[in-house]
Biopython code that builds the backbone (N, CA, C, O; Angstrom):
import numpy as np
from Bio.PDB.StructureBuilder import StructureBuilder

atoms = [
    (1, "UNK", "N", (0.298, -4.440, 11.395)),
    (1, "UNK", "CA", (1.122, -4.772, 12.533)),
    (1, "UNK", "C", (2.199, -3.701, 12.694)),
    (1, "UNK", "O", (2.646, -3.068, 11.737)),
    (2, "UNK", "N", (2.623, -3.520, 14.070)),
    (2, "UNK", "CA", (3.595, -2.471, 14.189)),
    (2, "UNK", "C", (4.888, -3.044, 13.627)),
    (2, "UNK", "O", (5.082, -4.259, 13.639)),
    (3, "UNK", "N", (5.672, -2.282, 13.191)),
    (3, "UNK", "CA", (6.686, -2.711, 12.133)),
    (3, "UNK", "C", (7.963, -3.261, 13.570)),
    (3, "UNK", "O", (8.800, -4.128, 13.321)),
    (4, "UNK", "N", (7.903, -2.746, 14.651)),
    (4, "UNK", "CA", (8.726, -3.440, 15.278)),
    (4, "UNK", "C", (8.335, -5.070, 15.624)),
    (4, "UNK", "O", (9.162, -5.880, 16.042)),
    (5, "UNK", "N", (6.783, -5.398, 15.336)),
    (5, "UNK", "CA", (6.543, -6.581, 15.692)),
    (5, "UNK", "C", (6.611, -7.830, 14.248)),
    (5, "UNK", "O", (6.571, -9.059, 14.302)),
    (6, "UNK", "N", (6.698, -7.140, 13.345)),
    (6, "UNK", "CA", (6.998, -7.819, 12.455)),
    (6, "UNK", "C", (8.185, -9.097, 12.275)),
    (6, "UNK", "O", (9.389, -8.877, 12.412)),
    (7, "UNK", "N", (7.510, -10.705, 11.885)),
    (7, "UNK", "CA", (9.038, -11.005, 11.916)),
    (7, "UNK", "C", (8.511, -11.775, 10.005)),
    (7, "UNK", "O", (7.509, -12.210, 9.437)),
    (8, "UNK", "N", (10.242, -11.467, 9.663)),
    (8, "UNK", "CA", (9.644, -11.995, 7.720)),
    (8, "UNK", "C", (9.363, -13.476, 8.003)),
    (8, "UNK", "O", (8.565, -13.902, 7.168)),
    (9, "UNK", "N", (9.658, -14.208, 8.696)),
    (9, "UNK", "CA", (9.842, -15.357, 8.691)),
    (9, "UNK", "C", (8.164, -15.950, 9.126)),
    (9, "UNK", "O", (7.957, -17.160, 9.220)),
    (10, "UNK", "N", (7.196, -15.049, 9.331)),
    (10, "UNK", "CA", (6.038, -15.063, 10.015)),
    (10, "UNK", "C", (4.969, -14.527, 9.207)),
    (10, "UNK", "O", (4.164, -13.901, 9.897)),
    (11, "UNK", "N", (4.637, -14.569, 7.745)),
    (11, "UNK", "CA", (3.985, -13.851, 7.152)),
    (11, "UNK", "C", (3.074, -14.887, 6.186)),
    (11, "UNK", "O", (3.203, -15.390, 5.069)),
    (12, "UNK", "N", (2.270, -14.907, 7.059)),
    (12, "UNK", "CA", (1.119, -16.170, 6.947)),
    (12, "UNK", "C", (-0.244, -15.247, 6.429)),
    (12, "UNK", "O", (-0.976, -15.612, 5.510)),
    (13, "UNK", "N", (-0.451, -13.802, 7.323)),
    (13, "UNK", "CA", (-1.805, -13.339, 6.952)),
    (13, "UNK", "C", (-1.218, -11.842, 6.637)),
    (13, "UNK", "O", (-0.110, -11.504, 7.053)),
    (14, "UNK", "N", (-2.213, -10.815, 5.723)),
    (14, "UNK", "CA", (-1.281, -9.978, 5.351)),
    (14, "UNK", "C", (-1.626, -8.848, 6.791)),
    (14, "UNK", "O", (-0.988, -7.802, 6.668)),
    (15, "UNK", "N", (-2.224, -8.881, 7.671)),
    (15, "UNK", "CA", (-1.872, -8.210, 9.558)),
    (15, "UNK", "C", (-0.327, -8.722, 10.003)),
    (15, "UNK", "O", (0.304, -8.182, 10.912)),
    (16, "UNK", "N", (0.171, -9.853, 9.208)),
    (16, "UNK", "CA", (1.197, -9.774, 9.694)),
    (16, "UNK", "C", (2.497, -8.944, 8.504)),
    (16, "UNK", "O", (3.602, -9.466, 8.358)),
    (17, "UNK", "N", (2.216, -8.003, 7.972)),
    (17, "UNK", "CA", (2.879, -7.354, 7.431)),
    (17, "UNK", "C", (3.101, -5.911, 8.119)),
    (17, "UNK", "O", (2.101, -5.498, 8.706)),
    (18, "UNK", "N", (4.102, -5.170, 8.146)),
    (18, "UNK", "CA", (4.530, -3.955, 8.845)),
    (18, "UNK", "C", (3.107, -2.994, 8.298)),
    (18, "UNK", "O", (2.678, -3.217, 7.166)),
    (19, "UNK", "N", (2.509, -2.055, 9.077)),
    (19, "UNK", "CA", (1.690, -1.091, 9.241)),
    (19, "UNK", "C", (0.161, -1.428, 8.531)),
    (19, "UNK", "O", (-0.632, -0.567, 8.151)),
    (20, "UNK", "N", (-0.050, -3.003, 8.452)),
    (20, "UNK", "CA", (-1.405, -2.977, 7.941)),
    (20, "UNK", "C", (-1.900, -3.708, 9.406)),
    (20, "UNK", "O", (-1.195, -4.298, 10.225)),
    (21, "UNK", "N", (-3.229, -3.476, 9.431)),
    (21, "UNK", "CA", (-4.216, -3.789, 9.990)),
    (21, "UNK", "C", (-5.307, -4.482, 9.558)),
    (21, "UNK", "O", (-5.254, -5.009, 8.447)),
    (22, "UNK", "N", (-6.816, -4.634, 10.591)),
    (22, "UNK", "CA", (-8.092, -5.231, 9.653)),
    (22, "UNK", "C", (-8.174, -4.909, 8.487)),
    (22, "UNK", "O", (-8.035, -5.677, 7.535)),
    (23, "UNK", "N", (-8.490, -3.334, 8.415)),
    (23, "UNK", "CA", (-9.044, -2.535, 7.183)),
    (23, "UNK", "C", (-8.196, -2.756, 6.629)),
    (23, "UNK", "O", (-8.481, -3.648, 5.830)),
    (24, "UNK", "N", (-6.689, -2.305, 6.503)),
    (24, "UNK", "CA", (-6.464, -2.690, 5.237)),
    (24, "UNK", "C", (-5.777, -3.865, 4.161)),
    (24, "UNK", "O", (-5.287, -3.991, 3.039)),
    (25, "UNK", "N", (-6.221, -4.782, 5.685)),
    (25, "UNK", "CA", (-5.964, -6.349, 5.176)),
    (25, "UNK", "C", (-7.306, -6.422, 4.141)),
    (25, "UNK", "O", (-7.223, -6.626, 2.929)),
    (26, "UNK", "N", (-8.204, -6.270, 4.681)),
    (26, "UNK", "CA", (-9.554, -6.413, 3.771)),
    (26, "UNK", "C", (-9.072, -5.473, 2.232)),
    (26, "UNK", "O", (-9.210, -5.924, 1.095)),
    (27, "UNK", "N", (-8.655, -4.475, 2.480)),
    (27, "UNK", "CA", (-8.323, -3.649, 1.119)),
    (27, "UNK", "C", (-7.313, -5.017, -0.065)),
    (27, "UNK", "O", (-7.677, -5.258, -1.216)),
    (28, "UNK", "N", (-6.366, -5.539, 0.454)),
    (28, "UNK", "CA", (-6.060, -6.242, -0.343)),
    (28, "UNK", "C", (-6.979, -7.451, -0.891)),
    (28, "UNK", "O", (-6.781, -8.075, -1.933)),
    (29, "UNK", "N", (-7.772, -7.602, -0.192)),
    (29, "UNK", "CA", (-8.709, -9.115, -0.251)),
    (29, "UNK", "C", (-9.368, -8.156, -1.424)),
    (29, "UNK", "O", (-8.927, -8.273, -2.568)),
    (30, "UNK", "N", (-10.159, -7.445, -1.217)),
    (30, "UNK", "CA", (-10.962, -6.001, -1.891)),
    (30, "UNK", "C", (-10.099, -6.608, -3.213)),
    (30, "UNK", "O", (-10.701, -7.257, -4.068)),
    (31, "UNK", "N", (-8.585, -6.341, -3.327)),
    (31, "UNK", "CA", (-7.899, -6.354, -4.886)),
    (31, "UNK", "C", (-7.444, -7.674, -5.334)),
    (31, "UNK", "O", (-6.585, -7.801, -6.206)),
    (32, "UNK", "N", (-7.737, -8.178, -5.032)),
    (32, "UNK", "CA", (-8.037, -10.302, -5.109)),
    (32, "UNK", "C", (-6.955, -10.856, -4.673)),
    (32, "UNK", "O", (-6.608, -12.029, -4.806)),
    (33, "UNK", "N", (-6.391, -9.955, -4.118)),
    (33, "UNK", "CA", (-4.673, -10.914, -3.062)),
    (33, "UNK", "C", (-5.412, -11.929, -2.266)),
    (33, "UNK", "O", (-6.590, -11.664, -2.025)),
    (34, "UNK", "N", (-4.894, -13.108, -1.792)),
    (34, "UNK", "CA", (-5.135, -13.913, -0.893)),
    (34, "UNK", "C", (-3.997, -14.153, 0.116)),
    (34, "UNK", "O", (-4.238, -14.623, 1.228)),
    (35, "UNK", "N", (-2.681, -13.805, -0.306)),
    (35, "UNK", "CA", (-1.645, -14.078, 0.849)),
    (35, "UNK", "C", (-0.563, -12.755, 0.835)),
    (35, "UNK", "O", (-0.521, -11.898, -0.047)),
    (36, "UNK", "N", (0.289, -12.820, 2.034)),
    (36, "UNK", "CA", (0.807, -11.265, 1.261)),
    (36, "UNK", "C", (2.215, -11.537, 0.547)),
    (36, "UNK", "O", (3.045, -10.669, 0.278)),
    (37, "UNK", "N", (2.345, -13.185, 0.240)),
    (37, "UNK", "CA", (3.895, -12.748, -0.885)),
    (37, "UNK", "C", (3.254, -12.320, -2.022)),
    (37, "UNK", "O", (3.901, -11.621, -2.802)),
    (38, "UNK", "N", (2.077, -12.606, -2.283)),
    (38, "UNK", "CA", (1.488, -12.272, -3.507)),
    (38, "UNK", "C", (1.566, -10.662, -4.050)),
    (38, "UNK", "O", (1.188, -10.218, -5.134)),
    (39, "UNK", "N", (2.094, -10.059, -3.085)),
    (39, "UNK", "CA", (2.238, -8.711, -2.729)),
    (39, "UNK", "C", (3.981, -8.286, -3.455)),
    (39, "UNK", "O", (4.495, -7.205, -3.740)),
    (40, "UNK", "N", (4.293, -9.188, -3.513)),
    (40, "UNK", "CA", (5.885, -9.336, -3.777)),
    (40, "UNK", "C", (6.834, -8.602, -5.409)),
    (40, "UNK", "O", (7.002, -9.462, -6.274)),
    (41, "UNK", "N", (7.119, -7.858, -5.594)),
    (41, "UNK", "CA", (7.154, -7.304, -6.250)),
    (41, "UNK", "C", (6.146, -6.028, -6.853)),
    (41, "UNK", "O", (6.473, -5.284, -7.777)),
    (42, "UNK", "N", (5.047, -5.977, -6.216)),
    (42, "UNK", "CA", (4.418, -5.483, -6.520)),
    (42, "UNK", "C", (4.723, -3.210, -6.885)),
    (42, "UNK", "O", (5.753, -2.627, -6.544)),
    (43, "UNK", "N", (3.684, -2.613, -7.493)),
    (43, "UNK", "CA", (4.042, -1.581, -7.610)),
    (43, "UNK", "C", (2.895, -0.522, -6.584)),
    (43, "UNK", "O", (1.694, -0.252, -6.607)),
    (44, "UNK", "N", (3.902, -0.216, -5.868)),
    (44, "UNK", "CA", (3.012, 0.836, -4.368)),
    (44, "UNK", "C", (1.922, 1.504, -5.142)),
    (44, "UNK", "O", (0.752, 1.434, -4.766)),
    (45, "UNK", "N", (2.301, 2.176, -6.258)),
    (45, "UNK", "CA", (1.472, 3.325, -6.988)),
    (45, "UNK", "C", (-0.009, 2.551, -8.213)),
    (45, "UNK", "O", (-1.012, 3.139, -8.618)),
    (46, "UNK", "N", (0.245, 1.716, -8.372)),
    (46, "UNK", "CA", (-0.618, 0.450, -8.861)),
    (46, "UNK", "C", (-1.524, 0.036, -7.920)),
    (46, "UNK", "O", (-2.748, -0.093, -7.943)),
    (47, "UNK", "N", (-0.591, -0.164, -6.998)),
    (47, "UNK", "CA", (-1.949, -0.923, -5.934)),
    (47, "UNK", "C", (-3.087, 0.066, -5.558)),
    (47, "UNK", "O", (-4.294, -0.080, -5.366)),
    (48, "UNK", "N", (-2.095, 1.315, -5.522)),
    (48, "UNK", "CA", (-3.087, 2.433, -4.996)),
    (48, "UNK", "C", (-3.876, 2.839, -5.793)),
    (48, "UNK", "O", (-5.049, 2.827, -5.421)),
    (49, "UNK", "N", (-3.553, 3.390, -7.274)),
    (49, "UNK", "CA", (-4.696, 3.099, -8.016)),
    (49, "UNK", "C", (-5.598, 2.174, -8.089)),
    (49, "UNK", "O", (-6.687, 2.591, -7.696)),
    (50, "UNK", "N", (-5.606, 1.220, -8.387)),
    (50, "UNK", "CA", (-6.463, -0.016, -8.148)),
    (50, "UNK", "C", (-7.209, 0.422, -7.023)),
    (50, "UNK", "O", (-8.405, 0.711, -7.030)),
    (51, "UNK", "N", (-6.378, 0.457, -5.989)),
    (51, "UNK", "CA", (-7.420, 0.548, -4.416)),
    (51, "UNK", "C", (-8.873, 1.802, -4.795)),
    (51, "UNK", "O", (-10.086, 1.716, -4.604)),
    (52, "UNK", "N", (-7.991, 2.904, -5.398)),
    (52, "UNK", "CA", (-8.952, 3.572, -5.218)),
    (52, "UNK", "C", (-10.311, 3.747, -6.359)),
    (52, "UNK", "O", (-11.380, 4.349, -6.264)),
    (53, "UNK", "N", (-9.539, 2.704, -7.730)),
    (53, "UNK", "CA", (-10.654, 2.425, -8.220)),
    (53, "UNK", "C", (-11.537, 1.598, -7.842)),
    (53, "UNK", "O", (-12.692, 1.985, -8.018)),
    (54, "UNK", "N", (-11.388, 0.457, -7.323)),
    (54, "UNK", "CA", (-12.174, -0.742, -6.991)),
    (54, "UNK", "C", (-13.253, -0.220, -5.714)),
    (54, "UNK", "O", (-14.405, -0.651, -5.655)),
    (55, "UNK", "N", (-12.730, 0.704, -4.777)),
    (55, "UNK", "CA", (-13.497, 1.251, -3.671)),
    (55, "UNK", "C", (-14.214, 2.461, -4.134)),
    (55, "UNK", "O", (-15.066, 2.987, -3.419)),
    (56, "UNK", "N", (-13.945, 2.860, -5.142)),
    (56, "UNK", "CA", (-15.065, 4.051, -5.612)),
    (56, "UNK", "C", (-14.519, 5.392, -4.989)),
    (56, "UNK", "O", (-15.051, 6.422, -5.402)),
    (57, "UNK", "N", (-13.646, 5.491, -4.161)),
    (57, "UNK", "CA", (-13.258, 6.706, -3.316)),
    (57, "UNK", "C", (-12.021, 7.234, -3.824)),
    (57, "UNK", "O", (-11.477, 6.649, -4.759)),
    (58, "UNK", "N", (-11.480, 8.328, -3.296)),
    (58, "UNK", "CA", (-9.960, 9.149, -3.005)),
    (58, "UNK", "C", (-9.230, 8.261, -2.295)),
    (58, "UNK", "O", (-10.130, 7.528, -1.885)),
    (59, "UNK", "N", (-8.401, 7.895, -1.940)),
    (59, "UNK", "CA", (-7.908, 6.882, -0.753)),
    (59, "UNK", "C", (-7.293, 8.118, -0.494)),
    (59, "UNK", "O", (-7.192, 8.971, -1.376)),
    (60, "UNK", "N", (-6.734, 8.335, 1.029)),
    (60, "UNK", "CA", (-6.002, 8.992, 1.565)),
    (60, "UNK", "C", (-4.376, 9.350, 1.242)),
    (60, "UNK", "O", (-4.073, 8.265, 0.745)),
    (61, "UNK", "N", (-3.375, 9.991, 1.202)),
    (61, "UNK", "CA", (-2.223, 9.880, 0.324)),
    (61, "UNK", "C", (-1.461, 8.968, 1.095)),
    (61, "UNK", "O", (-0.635, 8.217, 0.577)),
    (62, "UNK", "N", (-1.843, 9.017, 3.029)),
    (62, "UNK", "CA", (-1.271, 8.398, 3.817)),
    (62, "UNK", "C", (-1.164, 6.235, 3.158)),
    (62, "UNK", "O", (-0.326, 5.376, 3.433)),
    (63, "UNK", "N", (-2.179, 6.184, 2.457)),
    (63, "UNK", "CA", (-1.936, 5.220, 1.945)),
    (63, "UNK", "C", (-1.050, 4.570, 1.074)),
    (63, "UNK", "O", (-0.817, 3.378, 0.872)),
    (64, "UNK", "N", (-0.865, 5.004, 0.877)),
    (64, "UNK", "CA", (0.326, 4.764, -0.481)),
    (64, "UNK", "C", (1.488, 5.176, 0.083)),
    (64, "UNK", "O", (2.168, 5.268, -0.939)),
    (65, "UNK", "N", (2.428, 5.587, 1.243)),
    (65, "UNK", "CA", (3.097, 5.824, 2.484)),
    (65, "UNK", "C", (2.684, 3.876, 2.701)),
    (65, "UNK", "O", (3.465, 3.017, 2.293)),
    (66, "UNK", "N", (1.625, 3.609, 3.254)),
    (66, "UNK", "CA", (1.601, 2.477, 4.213)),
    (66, "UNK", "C", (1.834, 1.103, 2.534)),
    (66, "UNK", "O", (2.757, 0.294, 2.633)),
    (67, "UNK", "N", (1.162, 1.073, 1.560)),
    (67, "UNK", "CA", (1.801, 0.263, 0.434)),
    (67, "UNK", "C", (3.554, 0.401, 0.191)),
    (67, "UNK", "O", (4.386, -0.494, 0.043)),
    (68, "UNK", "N", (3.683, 1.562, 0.212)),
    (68, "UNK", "CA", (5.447, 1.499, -0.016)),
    (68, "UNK", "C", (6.098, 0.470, 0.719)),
    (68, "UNK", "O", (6.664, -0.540, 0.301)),
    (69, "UNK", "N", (5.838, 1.107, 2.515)),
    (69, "UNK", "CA", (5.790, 0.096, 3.314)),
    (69, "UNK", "C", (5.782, -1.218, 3.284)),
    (69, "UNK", "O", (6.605, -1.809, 3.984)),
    (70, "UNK", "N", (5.114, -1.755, 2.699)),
    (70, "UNK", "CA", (4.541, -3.205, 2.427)),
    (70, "UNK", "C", (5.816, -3.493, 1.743)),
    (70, "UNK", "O", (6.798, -4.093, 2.179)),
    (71, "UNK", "N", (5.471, -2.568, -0.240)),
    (71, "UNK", "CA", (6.594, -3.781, -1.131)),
    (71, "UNK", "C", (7.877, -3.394, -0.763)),
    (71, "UNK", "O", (8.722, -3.958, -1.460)),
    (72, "UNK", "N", (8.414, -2.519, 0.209)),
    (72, "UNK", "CA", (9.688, -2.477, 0.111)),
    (72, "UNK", "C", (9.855, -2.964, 1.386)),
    (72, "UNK", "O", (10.885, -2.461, 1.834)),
    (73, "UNK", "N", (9.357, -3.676, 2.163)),
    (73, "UNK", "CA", (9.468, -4.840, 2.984)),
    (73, "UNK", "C", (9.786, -5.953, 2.398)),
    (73, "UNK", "O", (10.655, -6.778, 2.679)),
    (74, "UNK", "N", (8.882, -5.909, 1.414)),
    (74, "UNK", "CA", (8.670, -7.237, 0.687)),
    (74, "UNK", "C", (9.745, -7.644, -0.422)),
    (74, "UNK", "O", (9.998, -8.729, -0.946)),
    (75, "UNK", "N", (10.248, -6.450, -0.574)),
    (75, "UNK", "CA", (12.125, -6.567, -1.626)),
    (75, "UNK", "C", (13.040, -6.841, -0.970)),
    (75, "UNK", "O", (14.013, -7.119, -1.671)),
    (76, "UNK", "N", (13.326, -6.941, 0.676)),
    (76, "UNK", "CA", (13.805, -7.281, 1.378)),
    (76, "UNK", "C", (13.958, -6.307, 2.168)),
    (76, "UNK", "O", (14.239, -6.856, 3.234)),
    (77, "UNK", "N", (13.951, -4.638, 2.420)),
    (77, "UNK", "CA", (13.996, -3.624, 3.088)),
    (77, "UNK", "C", (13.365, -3.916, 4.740)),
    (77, "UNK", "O", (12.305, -4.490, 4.987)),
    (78, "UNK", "N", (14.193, -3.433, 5.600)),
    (78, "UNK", "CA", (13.689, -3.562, 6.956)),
    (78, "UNK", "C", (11.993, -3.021, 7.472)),
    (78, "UNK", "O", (11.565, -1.892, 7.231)),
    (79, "UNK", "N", (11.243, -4.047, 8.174)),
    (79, "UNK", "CA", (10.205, -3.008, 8.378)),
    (79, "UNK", "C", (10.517, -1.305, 9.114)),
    (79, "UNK", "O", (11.409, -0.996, 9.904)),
    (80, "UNK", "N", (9.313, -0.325, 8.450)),
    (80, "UNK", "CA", (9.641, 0.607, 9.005)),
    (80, "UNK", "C", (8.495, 1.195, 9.035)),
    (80, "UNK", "O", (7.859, 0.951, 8.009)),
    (81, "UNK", "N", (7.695, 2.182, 10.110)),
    (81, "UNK", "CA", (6.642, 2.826, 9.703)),
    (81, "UNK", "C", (6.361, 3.500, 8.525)),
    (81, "UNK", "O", (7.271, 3.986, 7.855)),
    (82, "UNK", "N", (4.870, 3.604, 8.112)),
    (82, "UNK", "CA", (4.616, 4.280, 7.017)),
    (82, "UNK", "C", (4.842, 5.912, 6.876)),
    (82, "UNK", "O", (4.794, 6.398, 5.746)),
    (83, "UNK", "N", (5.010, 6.487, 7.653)),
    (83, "UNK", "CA", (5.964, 7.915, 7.968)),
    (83, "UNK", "C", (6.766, 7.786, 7.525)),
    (83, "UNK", "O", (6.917, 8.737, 6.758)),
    (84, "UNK", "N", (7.538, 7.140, 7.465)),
    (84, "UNK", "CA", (9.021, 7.435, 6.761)),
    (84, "UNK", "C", (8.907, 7.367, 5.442)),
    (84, "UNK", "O", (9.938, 7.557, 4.796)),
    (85, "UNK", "N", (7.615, 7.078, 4.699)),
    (85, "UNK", "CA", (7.520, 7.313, 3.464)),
    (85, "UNK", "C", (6.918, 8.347, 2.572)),
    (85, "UNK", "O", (6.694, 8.521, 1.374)),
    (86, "UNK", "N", (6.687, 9.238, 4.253)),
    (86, "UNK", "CA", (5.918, 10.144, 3.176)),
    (86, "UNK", "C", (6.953, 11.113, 2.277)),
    (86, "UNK", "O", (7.025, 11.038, 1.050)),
    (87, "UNK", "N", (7.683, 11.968, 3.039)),
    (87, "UNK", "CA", (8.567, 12.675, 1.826)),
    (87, "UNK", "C", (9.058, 12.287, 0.725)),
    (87, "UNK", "O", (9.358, 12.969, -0.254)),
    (88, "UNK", "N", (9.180, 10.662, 0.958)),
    (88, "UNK", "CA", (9.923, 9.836, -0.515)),
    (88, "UNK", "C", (8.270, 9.970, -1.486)),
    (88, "UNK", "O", (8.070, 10.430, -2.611)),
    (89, "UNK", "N", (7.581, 9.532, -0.769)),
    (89, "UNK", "CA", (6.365, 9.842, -1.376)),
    (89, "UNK", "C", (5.553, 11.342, -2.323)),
    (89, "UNK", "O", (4.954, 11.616, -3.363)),
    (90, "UNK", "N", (5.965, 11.809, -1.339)),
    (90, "UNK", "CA", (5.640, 13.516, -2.026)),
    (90, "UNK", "C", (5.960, 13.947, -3.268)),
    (90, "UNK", "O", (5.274, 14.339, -4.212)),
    (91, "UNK", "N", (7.813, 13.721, -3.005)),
    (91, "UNK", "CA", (8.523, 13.774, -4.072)),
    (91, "UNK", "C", (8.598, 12.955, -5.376)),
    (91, "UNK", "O", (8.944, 13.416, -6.464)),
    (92, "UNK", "N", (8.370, 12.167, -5.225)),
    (92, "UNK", "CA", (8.052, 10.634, -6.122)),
    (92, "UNK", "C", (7.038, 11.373, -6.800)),
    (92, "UNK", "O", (7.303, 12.038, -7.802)),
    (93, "UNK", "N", (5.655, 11.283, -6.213)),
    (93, "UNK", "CA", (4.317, 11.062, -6.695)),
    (93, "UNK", "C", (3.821, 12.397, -6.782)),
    (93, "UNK", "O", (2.658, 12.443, -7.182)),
    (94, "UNK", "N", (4.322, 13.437, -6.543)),
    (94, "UNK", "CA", (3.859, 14.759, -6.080)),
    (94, "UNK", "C", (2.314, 14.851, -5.620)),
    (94, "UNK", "O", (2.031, 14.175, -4.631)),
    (95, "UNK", "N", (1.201, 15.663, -6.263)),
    (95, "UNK", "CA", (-0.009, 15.167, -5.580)),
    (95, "UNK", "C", (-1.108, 14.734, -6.132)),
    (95, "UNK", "O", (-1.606, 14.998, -7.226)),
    (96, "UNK", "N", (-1.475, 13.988, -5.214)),
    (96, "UNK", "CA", (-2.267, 12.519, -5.612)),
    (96, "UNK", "C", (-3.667, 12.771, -6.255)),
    (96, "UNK", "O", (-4.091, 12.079, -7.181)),
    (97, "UNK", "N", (-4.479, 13.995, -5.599)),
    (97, "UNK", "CA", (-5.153, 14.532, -5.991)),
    (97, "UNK", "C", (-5.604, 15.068, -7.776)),
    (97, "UNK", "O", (-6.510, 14.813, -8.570)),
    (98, "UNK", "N", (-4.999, 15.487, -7.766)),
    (98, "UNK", "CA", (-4.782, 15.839, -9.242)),
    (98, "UNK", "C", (-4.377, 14.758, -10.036)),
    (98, "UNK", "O", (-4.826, 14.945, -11.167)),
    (99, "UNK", "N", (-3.630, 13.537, -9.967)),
    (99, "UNK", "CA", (-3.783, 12.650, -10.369)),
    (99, "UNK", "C", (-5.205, 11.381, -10.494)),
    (99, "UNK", "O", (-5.650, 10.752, -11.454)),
    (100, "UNK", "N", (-5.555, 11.425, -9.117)),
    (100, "UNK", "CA", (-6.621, 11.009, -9.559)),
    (100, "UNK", "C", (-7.844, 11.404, -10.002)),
    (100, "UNK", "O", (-8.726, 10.617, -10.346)),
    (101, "UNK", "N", (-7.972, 13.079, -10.013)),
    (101, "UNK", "CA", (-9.155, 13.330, -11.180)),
    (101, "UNK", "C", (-8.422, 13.646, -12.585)),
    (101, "UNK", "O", (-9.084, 14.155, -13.490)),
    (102, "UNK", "N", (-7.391, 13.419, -12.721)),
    (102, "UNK", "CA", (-6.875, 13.322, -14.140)),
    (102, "UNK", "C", (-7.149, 11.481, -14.747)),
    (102, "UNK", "O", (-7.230, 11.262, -15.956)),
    (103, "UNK", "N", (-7.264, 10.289, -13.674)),
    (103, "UNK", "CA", (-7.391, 9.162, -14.149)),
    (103, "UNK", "C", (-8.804, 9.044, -14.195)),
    (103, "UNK", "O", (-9.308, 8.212, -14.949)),
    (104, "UNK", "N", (-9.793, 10.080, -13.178)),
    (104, "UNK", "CA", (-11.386, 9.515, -13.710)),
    (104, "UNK", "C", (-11.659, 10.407, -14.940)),
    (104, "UNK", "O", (-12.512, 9.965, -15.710)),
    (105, "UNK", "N", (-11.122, 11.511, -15.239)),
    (105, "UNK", "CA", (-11.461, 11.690, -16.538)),
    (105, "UNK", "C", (-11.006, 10.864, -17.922)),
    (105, "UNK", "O", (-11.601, 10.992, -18.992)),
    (106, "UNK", "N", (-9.845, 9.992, -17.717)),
    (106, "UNK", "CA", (-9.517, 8.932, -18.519)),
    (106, "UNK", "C", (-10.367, 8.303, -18.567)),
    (106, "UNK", "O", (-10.845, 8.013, -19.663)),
    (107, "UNK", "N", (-10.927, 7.813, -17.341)),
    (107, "UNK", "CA", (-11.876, 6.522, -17.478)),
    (107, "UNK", "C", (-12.897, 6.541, -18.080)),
    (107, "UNK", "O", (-13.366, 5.522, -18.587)),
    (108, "UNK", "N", (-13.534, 7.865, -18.159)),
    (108, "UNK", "CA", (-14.912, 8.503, -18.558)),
    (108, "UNK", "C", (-15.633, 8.320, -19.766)),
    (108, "UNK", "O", (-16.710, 8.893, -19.935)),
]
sb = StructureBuilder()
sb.init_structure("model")
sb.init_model(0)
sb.init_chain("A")
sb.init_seg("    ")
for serial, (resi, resn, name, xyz) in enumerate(atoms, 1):
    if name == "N":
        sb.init_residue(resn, " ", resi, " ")
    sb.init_atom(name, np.array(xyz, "f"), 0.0, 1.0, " ", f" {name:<3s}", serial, name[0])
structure = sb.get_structure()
């Protein structure tokens, strides 16, 4: 949902959370969430691992931008697009890439 349409008081399905949609409402179902407080505390960089183990793929970095989104909605932070997370993101996580073929060779 667009983060201006977001209201907290309205968060029944996780489309009604700032910058998710079908797909990646299904991505949480994908990681056995069923509602999105369940989402609540959660860790952006966790989920994203997970995501991208459970789907077999790279996930995009833009993702983990749109999870930030989510739990720091969900700590009480105003909705805001997932853009505004990427530089916090960059810097945070530097790149994602190299992290995740450093975790499939863990797994191996």
């Amino acid at each position: 949902m667009s983060p201006s349409k977001v209201r907290r008081d309205r968060l029944l399905q996780f489309t009604d959370l700032p910058n998710i949609g079908p797909a990646s409402a299904q991505d949480f179902v994908q990681l056995g969430y069923t509602h999105p407080l369940q989402l609540t505390g959660a860790d952006p960089l966790v989920l994203y691992d997970d995501l991208c183990r459970v789907s077999g793929v790279f996930q995009d970095p833009c993702v983990l931008d749109v999870l930030m989104s989510v739990t720091d909605f969900l700590a009480g932070q105003p909705p805001r697009a997932w853009w505004h997370y990427t530089a916090q993101r960059r810097q945070q996580y530097g790149d994602l890439r190299a992290r995740a073929a450093a975790l499939r060779a863990i797994a191996q």
